[in-house]
N, C-alpha and C positions, 0 to 999 in steps of 0.2 A: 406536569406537562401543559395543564390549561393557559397557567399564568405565561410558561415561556411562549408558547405558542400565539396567547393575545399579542406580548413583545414582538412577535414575529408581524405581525399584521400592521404595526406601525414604522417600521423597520425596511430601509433602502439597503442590501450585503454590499453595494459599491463594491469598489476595490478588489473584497474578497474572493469573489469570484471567478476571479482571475487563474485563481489555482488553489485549492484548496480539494483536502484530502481527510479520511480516515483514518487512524490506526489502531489493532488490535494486536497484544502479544500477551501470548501464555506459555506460564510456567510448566517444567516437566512434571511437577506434583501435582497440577489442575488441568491434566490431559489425558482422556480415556485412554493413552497406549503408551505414556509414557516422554512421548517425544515433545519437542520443545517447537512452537507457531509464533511466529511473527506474518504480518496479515498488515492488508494496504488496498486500499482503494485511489487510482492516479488521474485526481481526476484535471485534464487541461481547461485551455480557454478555447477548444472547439471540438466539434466530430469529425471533422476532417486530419485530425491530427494523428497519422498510422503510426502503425512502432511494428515491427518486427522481433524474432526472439533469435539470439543469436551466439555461438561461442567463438568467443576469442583466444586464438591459442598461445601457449606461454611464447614471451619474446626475448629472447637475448639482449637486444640492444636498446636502448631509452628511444623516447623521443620528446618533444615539445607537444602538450595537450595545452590546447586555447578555447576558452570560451567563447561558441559561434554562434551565440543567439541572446547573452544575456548581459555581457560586458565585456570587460577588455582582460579579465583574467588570465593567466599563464602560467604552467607548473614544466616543470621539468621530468619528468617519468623516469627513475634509473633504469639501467639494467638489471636483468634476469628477471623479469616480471613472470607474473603466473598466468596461468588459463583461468578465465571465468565466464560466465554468465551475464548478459546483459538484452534490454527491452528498447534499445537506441528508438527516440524519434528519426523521423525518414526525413528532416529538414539537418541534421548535424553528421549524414555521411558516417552514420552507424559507432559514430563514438560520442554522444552526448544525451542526456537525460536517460540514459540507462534503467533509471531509477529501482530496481532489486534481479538479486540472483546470485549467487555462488561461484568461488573458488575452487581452485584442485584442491586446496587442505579443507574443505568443507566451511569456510566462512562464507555466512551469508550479511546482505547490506540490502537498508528497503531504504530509500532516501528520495524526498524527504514530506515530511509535514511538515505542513506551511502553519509556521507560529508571529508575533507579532510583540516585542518589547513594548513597553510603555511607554510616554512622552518625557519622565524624569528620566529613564536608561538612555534612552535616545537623545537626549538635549548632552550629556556627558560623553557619550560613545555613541557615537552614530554609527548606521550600519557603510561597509567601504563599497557605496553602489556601482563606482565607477570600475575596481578592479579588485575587490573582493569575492571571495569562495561563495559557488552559488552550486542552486541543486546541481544542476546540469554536468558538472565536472564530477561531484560527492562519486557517485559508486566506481567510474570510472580513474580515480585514482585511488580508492580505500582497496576495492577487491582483485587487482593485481597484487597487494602489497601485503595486507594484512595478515597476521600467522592464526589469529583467533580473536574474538570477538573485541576480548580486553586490549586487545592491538590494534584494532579498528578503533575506537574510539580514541585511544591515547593520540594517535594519528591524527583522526580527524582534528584533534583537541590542539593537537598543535598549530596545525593550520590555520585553525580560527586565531590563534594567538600572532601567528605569525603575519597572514596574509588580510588579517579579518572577514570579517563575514559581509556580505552584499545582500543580506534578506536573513527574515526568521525564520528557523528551519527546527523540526526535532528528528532524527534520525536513530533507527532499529538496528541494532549487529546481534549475530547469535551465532554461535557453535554448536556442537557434540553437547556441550557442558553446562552454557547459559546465554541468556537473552542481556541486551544492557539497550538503553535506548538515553541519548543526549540529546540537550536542548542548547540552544545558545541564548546569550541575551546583548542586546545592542551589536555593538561590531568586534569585541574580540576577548567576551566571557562566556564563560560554557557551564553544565555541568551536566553529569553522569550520574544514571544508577542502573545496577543488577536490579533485574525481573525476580523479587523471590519467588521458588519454584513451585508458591504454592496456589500461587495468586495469578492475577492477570491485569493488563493497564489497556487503557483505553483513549485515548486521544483523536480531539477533533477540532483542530486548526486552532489552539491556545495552546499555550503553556499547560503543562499538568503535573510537572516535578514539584513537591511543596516542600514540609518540613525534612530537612536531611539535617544527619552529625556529616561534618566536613572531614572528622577526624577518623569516618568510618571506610577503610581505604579500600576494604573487601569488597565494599558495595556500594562506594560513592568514589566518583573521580569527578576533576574540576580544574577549571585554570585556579594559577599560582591564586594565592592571598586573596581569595575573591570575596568573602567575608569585609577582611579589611578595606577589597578598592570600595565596598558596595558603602560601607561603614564612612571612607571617606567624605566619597561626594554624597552624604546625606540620603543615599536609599535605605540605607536599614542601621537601624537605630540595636546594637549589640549592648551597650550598656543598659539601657532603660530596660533589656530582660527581655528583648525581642525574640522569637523562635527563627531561626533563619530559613525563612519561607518564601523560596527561590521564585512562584508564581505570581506570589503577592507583591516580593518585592520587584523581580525585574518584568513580568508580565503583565500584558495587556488586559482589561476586562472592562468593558465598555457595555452598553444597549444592544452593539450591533453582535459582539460576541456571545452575548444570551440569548440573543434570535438566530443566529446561524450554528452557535456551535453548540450548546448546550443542549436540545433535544437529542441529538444525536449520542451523546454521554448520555444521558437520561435513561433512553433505549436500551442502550448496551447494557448496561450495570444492573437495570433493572431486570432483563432480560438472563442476563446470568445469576444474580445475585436476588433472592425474590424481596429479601430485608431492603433494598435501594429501589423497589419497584415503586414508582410514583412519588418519589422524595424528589420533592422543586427547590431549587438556591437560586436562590435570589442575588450571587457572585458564585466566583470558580474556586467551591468551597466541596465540587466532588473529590473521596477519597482517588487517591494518587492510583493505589491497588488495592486488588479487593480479590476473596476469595469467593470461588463459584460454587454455588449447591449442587451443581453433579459436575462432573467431569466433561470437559469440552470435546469434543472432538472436529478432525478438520471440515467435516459436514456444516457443523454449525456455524464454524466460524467461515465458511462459504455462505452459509445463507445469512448470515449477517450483515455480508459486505451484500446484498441482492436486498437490501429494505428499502424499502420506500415507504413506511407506513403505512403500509396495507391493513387493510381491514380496519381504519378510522376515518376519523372524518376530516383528517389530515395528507391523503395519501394523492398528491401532486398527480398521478398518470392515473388512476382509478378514477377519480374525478374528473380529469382530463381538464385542468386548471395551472392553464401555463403560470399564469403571473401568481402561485402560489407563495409565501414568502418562508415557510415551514420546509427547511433546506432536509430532505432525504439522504440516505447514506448512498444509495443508487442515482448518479444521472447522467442523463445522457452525454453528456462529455468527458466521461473517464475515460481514456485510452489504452489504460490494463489494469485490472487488478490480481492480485498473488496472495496466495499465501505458503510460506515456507515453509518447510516441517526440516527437521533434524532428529535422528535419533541415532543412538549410540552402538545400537545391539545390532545391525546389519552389518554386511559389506558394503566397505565404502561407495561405489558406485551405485547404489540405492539406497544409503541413507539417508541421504539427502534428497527432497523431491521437492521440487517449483509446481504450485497450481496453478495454472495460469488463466486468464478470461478478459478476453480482449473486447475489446465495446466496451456497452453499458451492462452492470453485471447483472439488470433482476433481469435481462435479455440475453443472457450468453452461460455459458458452463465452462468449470473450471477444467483445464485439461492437465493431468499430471504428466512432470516433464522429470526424470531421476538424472542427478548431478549426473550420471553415465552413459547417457543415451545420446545419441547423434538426434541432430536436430533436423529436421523434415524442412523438404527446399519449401513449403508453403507459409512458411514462418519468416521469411528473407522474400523480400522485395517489393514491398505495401510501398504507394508513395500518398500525395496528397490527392490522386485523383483516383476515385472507385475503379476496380481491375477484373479480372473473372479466376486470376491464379492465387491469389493473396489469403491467406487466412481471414489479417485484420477486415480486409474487406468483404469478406464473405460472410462474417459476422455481425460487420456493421449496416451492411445489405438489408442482414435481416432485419435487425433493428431498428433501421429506418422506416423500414417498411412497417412492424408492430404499433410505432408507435403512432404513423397515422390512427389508429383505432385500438389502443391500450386496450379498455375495458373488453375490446372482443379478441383479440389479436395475443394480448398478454399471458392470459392463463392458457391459451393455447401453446404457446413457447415455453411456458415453463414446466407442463406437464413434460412435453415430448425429452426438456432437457433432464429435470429431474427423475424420470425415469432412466435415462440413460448415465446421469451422476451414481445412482446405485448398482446400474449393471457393472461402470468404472470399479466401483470402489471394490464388488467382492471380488473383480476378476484379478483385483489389484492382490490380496491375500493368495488367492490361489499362483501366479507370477512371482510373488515374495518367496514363497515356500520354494518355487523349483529355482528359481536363480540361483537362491541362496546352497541349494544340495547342490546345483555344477557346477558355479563358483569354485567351492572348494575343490575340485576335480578337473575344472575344464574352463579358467576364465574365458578364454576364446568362445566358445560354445554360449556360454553365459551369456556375453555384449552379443551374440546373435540375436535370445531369447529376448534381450535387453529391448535391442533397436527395431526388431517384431512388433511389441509388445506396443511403443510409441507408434510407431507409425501406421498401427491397426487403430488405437487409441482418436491418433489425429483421422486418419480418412473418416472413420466412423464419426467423430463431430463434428466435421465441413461436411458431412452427405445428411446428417441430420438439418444440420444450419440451410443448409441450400433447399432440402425439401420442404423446411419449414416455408422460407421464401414463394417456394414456386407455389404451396399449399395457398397461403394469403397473397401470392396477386391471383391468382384461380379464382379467390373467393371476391377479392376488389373489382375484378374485371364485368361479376354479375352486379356488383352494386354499381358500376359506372352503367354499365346496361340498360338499368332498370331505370337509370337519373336520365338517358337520351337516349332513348328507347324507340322514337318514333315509327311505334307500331305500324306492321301493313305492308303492301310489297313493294 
């Protein structure tokens, strides 16, 4: 960590920052309960940028989907489209940048991380910026369509082939059954791999797919012959007994990608994994997946996405060191982050659950939202200017406000939230256990408990978030006090 970190100290992220995100996904055999997490942190290029959470319900007839903020893109949507889940920014009229959530058949889509080919990939296949697939459209055509994860990708995979790609992107799907997470390279190669279910992956704005067999179709998918186009134009050399090392050969790795993306893999791996605790590369030579010494659960991987390197001498908001260049997993221009869970053994309308945590996450709480719940009016209708009815805004409220004064303001927020992430989660077993007995007896009754259960959930987190709020300006209104005070009567 010292050495990347020096890196970081010399180091402009330019460009990067632009968008640039997290991702974590684990397998069902490296999870306290079994179920299967895909996890994302979204992060934009402001705080200003709201999103809403929203369902769309299935549609009979197609229509024309266009890219309204990124290029000139255009698909054609057919008919009989499905219900899903989506996080629309409040600039695309609630169908664009969606970026994760769930179907009626339970597939879920976290799109996208922002990746970056290399100048050899790029000089051959450029990315199609002008009308190439960009995040912005990915969930909102994959989760209408998709039947499962393996269908999701294969989808996407075409796309890329067909319409090419306009940016670097790596994209999460998962079902009931397993996690897959693709990557593209240049403008119209891809490749795929199954999450083994023992392991977990970790990705931070690079390439992280490496050594794969092509010929492994269970667990790897890919545009046509992409061995041989790579072999063509001179990226990878197959006879000379090359390993075909999809990172190395079509991915970026530069200065800039050791100082921004690297500590953050560093983190993770090490933090799960204690054998990769403090192990520095000096390239993007971390393993692809890696197995965890206990079992993960969706807590951790909530407090995961909430780091900021607390507790070193690294930790941007603790320090209260803006121009820090040691990139956190936490900042304050994320506009939502999630994490999914799936699991097999419930009824369907609960087994699938959205975490959701709008803002910045070491400031906000995840709030569970089940693939079967109606969604609460305060999740619909955030725009770009601060509200008093709005979730995103009542969260960002706070957060605005904390980060005036981190160091005092901080652990205040996350006490009040983290206590209430644990009242969440046991209230969440004791809700599992009774759905699941009326369920079988009384759907009806059940989507009652169901839509209770959320909408108790949300009040309870906006009356948290809001008192946090009214708490520290209470407290900032004595320190303005004390600063123009002029005693006397």
């Amino acid at each position: 960590m010292k050495k990347i970190v020096a890196l970081c100290l010399a180091l402009s992220v330019g460009a990067q920052a632009s968008m640039a995100c997290t991702t974590i996904i684990v397998g069902r055999n490296a999870t306290n309960d079994g179920s299967i997490l895909v996890a994302r942190s979204v992060d934009g290029v402001s705080g200003n940028v709201a999103v809403d959470y929203v369902y769309h319900p299935p549609r009979r007839n197609g229509y024309l989907l266009r890219s309204q903020l990124e290029n000139r893109f255009w698909y054609q949507m057919p008919a009989n489209l499905m219900g899903y889940t989506g996080s629309p920014d409040h600039r695309t009229n609630g169908t664009g940048f969606e970026e994760s959530g769930f179907n009626d058949v339970g597939v879920g889509v976290s799109a996208t991380e922002t990746i970056f080919s290399n100048e050899a990939t790029l000089k051959v296949d450029p990315y199609a910026t002008d009308d190439g697939i960009v995040e912005e459209v990915i969930p909102t055509i994959i989760l209408p369509q998709a039947k499962s994860a393996r269908d999701g990708v294969q989808m996407l995979g075409q796309l890329i082939e067909r319409y090419g790609s306009a940016e670097g992107f790596g994209v999460a799907f998962v079902d009931k059954r397993e996690a897959w997470y693709l990557e593209n390279a240049g403008g119209h190669e891809w490749l795929a791999q199954r999450i083994p279910d023992d392991s977990y992956f970790v990705s931070a704005n690079q390439s992280r797919l490496g050594v794969v067999d092509l010929n492994d179709r269970q667990n790897v998918l890919s545009s046509p012959r992409l061995a041989q186009w790579a072999a063509q134009h001179g990226l990878y050399g197959a006879k000379r007994g090359q390993a075909f090392n999809f990172r190395e050969i079509f991915g970026r790795d530069e200065q800039k990608d050791a100082g921004y993306n690297y500590p953050r893999v560093e983190y993770l791996q090490g933090r799960y994994t204690h054998a990769l605790a403090g192990v520095q590369q000096t390239a993007n030579r971390f393993p692809t997946f890696a197995r965890p010494d206990h079992l993960l659960s969706v807590a951790e991987i909530e407090n995961s996405l909430q780091n900021h390197f607390q507790g070193t001498a690294h930790d941007p908001y603790g320090r209260v060191d803006p121009a820090a260049t040691t990139r956190p997993i936490s900042v304050f221009r994320t506009y939502q982050s999630h994490v999914l869970q799936t699991r097999a053994n419930l009824p369907a309308p609960i087994a699938n659950v959205e975490y959701l945590s709008l803002g910045m996450s070491a400031l906000s709480v995840y709030v569970p939202f089940y693939e079967g719940a109606s969604i609460p009016a305060s999740y619909r209708g955030a725009g770009a200017t601060a509200d008093d009815h709005s979730a995103f805004w009542t969260f960002r409220r706070l957060q605005t406000l904390a980060m005036q004064n981190f160091p005092k303001y901080g652990p205040l927020v996350r006490r009040r939230f983290d206590a209430f992430a644990v009242e969440i989660a046991t209230r969440q077993k004791t809700f599992e256990t009774r759905y699941s007995q009326t369920y079988a007896r009384d759907p009806s009754e059940a989507k009652r408990l169901l839509d209770s259960f959320t909408n108790q959930t949300v009040d309870e987190a906006l009356q948290a978030a809001t008192e946090l709020s009214n708490e520290i300006i209470s407290d900032m209104a004595l320190t303005v006090n004390k600063q123009f005070s002029f005693e006397g009567a």
